[in-house]
PDB file of N, CA, C and O in Angstrom:
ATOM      1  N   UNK A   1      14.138 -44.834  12.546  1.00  0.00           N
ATOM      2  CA  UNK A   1      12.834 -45.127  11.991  1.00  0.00           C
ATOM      3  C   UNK A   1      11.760 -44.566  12.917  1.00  0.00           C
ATOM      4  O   UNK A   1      11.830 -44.640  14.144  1.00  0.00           O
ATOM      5  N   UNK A   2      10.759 -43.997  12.237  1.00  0.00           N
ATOM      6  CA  UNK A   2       9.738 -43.959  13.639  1.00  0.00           C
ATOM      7  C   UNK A   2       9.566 -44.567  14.335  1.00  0.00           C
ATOM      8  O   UNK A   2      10.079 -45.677  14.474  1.00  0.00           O
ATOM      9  N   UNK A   3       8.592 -43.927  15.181  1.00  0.00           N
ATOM     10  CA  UNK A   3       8.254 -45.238  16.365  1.00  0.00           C
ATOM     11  C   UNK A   3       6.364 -45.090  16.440  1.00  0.00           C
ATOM     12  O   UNK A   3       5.619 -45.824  17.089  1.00  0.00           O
ATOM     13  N   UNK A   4       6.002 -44.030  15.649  1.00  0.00           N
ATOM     14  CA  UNK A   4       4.512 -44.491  15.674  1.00  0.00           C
ATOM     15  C   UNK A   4       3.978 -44.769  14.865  1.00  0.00           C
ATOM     16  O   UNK A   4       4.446 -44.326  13.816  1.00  0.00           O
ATOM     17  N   UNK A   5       2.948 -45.469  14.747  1.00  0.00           N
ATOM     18  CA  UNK A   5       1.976 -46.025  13.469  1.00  0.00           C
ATOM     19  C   UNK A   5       2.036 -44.792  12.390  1.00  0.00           C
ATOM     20  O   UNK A   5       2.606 -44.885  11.303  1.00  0.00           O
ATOM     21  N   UNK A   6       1.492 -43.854  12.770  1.00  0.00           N
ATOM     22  CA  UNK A   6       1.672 -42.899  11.927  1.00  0.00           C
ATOM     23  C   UNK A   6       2.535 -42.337  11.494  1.00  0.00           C
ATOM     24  O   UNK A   6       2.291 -41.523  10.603  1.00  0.00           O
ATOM     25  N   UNK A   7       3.793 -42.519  11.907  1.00  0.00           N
ATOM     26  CA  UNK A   7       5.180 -42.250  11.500  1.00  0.00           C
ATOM     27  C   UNK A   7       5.600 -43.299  10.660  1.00  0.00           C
ATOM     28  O   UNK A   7       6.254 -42.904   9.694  1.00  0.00           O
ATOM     29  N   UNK A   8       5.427 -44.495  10.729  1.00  0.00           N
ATOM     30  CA  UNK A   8       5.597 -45.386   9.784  1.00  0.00           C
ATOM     31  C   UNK A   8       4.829 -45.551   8.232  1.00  0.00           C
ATOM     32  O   UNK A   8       5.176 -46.194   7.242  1.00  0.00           O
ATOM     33  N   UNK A   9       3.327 -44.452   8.554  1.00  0.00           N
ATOM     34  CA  UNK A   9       2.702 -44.795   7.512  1.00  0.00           C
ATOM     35  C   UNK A   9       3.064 -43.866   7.031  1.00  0.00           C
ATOM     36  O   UNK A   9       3.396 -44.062   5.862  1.00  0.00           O
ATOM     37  N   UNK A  10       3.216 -42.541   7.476  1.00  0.00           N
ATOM     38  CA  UNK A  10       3.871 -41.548   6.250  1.00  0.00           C
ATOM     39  C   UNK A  10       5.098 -41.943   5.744  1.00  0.00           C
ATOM     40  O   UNK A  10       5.309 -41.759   4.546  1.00  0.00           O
ATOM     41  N   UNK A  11       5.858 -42.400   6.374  1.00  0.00           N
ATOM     42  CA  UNK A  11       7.629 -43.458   5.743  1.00  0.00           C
ATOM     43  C   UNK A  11       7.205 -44.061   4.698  1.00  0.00           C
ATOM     44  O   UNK A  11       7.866 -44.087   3.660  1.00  0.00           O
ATOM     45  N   UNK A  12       6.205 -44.550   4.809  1.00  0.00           N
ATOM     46  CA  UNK A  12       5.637 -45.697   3.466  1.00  0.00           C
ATOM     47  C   UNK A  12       5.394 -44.716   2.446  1.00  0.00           C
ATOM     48  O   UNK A  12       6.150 -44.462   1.508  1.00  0.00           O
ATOM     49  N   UNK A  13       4.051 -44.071   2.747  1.00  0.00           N
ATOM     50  CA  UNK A  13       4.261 -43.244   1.814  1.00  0.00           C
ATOM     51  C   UNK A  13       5.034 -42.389   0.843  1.00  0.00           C
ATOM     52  O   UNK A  13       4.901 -42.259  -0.374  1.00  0.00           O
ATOM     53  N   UNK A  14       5.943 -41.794   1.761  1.00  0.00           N
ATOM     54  CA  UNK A  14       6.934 -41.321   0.766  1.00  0.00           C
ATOM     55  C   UNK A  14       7.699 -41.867   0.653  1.00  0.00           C
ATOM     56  O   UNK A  14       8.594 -41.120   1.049  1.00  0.00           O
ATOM     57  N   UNK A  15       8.156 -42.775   0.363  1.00  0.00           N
ATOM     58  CA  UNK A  15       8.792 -44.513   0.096  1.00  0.00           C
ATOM     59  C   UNK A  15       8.318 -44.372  -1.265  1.00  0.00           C
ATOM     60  O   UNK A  15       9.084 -43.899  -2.104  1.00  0.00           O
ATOM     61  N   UNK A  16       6.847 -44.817  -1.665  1.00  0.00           N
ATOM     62  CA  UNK A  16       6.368 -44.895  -2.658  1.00  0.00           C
ATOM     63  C   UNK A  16       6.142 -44.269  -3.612  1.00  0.00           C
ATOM     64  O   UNK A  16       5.976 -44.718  -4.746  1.00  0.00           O
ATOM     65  N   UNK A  17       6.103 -43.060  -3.245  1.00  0.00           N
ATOM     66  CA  UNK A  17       5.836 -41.293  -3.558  1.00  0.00           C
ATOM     67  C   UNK A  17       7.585 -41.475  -4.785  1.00  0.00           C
ATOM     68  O   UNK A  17       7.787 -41.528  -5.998  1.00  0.00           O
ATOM     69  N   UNK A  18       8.234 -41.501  -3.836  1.00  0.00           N
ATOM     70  CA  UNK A  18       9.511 -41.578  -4.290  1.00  0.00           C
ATOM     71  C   UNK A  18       9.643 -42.494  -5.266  1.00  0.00           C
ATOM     72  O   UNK A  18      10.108 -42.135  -6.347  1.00  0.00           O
ATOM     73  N   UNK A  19       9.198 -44.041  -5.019  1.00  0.00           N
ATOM     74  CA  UNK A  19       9.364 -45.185  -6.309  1.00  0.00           C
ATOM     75  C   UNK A  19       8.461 -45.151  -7.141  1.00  0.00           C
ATOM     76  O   UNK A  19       8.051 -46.146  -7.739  1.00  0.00           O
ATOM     77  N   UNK A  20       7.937 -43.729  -7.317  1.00  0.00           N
ATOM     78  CA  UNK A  20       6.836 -44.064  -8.397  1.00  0.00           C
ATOM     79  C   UNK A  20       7.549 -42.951  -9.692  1.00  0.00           C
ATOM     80  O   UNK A  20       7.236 -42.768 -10.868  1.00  0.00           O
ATOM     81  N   UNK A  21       8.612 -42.372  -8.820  1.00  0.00           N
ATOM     82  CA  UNK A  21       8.858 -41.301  -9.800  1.00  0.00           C
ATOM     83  C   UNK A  21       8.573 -39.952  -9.392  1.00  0.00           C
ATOM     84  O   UNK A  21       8.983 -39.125 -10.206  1.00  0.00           O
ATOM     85  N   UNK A  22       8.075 -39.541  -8.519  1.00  0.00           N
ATOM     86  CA  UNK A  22       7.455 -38.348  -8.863  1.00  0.00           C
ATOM     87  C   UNK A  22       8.138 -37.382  -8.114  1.00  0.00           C
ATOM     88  O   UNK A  22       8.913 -37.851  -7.280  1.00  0.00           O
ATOM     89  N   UNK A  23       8.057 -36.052  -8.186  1.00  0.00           N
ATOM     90  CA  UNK A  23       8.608 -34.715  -8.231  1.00  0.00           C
ATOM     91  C   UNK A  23      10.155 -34.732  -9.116  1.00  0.00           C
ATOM     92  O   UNK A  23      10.118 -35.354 -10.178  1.00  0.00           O
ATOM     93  N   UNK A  24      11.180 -34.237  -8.822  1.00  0.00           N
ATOM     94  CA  UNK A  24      12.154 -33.302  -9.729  1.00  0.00           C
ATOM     95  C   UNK A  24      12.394 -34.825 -10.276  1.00  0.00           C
ATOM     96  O   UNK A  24      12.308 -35.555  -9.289  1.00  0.00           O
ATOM     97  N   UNK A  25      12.655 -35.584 -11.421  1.00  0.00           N
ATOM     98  CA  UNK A  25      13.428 -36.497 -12.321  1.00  0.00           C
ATOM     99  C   UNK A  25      14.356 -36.340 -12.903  1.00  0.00           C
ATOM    100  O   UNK A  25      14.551 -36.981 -13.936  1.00  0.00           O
ATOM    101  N   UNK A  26      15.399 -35.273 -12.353  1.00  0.00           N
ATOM    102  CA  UNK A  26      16.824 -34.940 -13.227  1.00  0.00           C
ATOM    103  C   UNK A  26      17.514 -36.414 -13.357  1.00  0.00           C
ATOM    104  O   UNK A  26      18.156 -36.591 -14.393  1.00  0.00           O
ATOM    105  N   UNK A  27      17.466 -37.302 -12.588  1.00  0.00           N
ATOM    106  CA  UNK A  27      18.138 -38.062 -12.540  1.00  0.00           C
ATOM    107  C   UNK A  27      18.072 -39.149 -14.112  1.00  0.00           C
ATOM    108  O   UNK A  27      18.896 -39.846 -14.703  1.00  0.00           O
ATOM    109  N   UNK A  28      16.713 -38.822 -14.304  1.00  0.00           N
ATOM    110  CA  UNK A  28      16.537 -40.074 -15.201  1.00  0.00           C
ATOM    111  C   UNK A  28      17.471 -39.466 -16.690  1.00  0.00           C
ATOM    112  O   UNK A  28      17.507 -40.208 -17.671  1.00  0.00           O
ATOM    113  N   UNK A  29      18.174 -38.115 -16.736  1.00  0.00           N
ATOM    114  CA  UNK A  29      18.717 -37.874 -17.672  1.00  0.00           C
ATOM    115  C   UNK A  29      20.116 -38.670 -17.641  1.00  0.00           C
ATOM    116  O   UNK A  29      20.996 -38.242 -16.894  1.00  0.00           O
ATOM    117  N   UNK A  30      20.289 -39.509 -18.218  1.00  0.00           N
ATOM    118  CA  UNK A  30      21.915 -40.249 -18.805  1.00  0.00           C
ATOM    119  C   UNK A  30      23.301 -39.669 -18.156  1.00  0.00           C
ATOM    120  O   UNK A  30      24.051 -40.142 -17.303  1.00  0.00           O
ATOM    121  N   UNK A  31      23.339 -38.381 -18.950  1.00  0.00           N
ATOM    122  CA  UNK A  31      24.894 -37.730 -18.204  1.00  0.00           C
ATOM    123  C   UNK A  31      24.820 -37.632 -16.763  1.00  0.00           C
ATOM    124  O   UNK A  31      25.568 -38.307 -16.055  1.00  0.00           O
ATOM    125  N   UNK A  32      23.650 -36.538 -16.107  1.00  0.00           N
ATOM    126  CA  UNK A  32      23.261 -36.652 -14.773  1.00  0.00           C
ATOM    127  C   UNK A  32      23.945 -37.657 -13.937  1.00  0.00           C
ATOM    128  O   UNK A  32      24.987 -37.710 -13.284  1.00  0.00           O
ATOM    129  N   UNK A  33      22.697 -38.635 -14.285  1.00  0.00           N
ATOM    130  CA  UNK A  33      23.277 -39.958 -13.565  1.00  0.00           C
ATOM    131  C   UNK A  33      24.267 -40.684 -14.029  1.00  0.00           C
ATOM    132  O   UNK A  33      24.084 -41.849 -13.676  1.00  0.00           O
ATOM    133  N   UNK A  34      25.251 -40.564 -14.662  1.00  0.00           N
ATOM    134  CA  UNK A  34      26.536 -40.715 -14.951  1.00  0.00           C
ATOM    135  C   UNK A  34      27.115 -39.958 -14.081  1.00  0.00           C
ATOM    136  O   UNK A  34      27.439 -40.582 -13.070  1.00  0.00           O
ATOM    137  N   UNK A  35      27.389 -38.794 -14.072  1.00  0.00           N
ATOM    138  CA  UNK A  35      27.903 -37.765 -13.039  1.00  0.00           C
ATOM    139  C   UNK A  35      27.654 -38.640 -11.198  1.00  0.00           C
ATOM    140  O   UNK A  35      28.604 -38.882 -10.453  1.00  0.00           O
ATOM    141  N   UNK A  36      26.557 -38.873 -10.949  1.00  0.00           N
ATOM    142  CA  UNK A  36      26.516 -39.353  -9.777  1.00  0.00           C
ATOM    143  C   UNK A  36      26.954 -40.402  -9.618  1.00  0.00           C
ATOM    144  O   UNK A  36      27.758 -40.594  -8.705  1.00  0.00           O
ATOM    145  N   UNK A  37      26.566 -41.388 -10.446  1.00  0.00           N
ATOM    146  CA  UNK A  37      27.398 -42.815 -10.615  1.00  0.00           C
ATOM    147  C   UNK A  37      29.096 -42.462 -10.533  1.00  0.00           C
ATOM    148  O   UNK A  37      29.724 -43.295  -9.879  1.00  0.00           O
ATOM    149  N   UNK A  38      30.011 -41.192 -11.187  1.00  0.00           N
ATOM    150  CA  UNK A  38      31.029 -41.455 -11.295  1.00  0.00           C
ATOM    151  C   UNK A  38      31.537 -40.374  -9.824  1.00  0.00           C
ATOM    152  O   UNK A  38      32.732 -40.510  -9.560  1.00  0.00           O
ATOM    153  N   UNK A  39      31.084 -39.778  -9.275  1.00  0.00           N
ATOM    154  CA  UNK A  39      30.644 -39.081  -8.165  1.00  0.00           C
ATOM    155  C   UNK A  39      31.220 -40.330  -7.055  1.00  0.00           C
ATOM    156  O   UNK A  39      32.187 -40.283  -6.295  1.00  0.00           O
ATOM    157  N   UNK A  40      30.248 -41.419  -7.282  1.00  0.00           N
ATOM    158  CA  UNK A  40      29.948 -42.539  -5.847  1.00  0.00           C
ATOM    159  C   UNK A  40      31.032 -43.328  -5.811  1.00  0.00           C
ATOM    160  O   UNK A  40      31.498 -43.763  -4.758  1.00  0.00           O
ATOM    161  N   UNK A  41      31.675 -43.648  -7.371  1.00  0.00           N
ATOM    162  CA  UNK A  41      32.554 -44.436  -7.516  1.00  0.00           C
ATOM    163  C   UNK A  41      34.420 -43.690  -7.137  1.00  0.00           C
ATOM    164  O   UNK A  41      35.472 -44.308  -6.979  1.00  0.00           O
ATOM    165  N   UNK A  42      34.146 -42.186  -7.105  1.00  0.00           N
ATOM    166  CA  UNK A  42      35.344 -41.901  -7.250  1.00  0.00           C
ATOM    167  C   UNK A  42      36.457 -41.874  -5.715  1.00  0.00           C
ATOM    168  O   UNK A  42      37.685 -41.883  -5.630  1.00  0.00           O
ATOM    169  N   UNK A  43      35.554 -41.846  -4.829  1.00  0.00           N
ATOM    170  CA  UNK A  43      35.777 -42.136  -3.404  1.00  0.00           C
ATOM    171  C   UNK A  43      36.066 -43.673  -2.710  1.00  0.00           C
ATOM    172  O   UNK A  43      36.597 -44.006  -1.650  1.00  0.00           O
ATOM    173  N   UNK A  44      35.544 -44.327  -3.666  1.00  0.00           N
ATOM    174  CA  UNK A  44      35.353 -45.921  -2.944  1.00  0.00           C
ATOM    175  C   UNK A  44      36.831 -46.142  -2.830  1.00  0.00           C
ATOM    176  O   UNK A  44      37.720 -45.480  -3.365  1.00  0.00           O
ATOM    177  N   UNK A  45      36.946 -47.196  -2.035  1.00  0.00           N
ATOM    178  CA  UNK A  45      38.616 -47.326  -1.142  1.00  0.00           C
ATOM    179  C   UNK A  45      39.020 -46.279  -0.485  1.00  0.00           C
ATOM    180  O   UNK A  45      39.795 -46.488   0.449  1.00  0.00           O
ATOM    181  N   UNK A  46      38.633 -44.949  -0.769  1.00  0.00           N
ATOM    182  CA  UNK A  46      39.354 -44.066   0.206  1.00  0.00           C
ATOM    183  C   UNK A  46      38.581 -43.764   1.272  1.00  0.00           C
ATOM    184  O   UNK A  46      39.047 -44.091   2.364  1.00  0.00           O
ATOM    185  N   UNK A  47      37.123 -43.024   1.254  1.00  0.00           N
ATOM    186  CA  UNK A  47      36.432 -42.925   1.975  1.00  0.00           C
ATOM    187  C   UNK A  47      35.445 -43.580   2.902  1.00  0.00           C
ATOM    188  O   UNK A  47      35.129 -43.415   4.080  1.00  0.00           O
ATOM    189  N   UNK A  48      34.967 -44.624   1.640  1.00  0.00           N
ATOM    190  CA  UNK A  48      34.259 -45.615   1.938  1.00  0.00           C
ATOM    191  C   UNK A  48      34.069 -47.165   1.278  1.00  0.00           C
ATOM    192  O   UNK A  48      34.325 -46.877   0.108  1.00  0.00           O
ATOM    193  N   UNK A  49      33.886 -48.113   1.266  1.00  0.00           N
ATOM    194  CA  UNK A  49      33.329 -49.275   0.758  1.00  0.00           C
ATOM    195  C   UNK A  49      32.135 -49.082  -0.122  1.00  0.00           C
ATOM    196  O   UNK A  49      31.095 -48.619   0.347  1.00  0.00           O
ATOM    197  N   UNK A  50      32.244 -49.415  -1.368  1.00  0.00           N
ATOM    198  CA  UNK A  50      30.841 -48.876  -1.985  1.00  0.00           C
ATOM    199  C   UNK A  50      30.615 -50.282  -2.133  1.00  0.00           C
ATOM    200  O   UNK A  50      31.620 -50.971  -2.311  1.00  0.00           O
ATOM    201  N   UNK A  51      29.252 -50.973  -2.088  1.00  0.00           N
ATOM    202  CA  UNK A  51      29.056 -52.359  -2.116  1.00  0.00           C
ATOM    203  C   UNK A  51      28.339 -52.713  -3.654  1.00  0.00           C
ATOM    204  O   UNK A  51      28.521 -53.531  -4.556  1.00  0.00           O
ATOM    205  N   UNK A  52      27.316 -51.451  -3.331  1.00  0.00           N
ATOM    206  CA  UNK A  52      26.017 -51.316  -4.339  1.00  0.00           C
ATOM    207  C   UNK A  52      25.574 -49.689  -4.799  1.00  0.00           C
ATOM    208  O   UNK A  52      26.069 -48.619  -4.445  1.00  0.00           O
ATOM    209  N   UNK A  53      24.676 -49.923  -5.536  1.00  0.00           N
ATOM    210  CA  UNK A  53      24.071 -48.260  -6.065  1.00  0.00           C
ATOM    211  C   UNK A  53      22.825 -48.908  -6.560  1.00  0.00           C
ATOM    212  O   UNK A  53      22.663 -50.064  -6.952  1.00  0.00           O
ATOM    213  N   UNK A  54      21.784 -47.702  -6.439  1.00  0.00           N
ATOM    214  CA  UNK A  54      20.588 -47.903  -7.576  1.00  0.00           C
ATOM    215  C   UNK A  54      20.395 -46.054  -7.762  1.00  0.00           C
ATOM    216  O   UNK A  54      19.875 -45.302  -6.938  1.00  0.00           O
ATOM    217  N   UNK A  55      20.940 -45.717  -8.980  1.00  0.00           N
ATOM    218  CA  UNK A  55      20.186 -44.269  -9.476  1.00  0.00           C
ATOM    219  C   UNK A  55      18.963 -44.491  -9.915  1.00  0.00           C
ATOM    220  O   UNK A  55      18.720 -45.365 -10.747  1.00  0.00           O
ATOM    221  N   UNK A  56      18.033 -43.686  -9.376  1.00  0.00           N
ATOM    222  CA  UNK A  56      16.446 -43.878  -9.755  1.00  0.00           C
ATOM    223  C   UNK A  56      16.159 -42.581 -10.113  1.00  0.00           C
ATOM    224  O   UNK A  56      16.806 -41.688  -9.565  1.00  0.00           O
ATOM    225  N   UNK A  57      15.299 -42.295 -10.942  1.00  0.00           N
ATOM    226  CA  UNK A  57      15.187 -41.290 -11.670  1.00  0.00           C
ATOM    227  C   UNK A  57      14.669 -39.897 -10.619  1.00  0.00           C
ATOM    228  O   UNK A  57      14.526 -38.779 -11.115  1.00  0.00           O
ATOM    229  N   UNK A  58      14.485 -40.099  -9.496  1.00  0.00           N
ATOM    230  CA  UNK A  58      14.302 -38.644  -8.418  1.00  0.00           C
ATOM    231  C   UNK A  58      15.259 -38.767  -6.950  1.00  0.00           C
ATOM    232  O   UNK A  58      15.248 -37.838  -6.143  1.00  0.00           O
ATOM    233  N   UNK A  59      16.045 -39.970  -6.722  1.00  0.00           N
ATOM    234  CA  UNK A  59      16.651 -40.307  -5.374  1.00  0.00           C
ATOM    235  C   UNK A  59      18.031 -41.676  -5.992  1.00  0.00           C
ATOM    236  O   UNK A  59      18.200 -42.306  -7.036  1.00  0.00           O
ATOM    237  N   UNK A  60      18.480 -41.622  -5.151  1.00  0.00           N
ATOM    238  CA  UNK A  60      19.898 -42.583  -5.258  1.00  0.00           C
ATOM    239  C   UNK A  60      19.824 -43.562  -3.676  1.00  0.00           C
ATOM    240  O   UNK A  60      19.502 -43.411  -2.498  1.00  0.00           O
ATOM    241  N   UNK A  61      20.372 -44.633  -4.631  1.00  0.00           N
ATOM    242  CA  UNK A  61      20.387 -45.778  -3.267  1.00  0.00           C
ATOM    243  C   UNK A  61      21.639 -45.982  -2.915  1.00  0.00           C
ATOM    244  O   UNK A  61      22.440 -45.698  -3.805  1.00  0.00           O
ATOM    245  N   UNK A  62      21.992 -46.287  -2.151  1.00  0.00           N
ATOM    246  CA  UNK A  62      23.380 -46.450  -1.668  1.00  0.00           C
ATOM    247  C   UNK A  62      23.844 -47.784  -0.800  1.00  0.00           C
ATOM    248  O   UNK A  62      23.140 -48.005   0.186  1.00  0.00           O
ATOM    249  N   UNK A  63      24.736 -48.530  -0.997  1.00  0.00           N
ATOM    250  CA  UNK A  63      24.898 -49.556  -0.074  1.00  0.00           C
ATOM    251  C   UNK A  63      26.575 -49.172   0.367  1.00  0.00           C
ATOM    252  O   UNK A  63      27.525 -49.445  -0.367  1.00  0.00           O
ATOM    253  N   UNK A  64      26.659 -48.730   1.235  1.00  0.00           N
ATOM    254  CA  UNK A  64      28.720 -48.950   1.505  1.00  0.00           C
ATOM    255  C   UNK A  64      28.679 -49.159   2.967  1.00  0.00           C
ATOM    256  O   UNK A  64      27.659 -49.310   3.640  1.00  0.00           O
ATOM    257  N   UNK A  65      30.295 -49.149   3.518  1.00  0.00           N
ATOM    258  CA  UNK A  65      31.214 -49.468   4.904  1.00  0.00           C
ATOM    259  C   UNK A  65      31.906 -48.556   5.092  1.00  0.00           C
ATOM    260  O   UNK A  65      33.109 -48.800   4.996  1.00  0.00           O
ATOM    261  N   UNK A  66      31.589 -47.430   5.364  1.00  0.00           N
ATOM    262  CA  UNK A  66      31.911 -46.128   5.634  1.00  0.00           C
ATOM    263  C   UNK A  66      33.444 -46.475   6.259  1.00  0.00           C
ATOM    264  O   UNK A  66      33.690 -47.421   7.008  1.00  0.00           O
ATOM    265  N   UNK A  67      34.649 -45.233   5.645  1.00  0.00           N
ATOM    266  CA  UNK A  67      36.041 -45.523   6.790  1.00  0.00           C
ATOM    267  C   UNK A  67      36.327 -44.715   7.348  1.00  0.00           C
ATOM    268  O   UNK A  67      37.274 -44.830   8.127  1.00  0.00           O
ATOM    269  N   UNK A  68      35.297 -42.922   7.142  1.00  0.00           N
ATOM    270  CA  UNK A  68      35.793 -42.060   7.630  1.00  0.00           C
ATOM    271  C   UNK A  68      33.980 -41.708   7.937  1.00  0.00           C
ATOM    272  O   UNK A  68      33.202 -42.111   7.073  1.00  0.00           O
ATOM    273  N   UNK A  69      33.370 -40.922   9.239  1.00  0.00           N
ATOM    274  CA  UNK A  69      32.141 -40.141   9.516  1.00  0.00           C
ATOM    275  C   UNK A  69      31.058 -40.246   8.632  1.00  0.00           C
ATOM    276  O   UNK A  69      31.032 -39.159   8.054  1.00  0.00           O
ATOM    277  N   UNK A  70      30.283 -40.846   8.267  1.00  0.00           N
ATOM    278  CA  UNK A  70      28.971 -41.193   7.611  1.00  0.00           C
ATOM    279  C   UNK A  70      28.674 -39.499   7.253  1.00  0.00           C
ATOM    280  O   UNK A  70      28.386 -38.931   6.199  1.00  0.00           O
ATOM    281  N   UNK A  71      28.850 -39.096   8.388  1.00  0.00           N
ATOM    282  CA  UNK A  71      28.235 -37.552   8.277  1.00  0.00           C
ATOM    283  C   UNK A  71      28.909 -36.681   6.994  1.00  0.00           C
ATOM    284  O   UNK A  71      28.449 -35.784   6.287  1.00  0.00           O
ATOM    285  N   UNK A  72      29.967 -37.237   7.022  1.00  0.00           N
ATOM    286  CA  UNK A  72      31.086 -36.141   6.128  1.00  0.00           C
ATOM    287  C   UNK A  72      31.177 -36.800   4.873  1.00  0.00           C
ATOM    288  O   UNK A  72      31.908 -36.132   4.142  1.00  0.00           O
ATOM    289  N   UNK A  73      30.775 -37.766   4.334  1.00  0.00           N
ATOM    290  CA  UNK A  73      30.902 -38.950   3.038  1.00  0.00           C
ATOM    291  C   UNK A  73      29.204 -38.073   2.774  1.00  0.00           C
ATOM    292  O   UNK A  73      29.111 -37.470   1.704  1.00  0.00           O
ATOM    293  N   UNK A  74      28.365 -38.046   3.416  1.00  0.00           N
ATOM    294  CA  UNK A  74      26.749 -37.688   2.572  1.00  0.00           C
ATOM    295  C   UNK A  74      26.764 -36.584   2.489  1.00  0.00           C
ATOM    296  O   UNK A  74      25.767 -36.070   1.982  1.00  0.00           O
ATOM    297  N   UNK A  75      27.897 -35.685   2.944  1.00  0.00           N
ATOM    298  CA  UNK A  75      28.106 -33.833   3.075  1.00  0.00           C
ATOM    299  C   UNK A  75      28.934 -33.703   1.235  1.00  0.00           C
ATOM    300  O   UNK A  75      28.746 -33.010   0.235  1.00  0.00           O
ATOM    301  N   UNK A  76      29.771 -34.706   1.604  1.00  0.00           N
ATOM    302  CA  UNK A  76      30.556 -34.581  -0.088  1.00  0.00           C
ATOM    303  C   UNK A  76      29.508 -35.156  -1.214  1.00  0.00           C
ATOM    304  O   UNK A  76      29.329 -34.744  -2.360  1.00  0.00           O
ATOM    305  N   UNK A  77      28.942 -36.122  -0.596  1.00  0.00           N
ATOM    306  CA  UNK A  77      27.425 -36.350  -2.477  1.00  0.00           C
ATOM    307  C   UNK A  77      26.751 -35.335  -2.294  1.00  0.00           C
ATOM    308  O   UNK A  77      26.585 -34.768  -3.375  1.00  0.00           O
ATOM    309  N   UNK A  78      26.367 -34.914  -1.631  1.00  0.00           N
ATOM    310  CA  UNK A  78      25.309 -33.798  -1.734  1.00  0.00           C
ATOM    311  C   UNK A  78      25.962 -32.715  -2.504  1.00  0.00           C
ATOM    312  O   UNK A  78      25.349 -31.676  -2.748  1.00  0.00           O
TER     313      UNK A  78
END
């Protein structure tokens, strides 16, 4: 996380920027986010613990317990 005021206030910002919707919205198309939804789900038990999800129509939320490199589980969603 940052560590200065102003690093925190731009975080906010595009925090919000982001929950408002705005720039690319592929997501809010159905199959799309089906695809990612079945994407997140197809790994769980092997790679990682999936706890939770929220697909939002420009970004994806993620809750899991990683079993193998955090680094290499966000290299395969991408």
């Amino acid at each position: 996380m940052p560590k200065t005021d102003a690093g925190r206030e731009r975080r906010k910002s595009i925090e919000a920027w982001l929950d408002a919707g705005a720039g690319s919205c592929v997501l809010r198309c159905p199959e799309i986010a089906r695809m990612v939804q079945d994407s997140l789900l197809r790994f769980h038990g092997e790679r990682y613990r999936l706890f939770a999800w929220c697909i939002m129509p420009n970004h994806v939320h993620v809750l899991v317990e990683p079993i193998m490199p955090l680094s290499c589980i966000v290299k395969s969603w991408k």
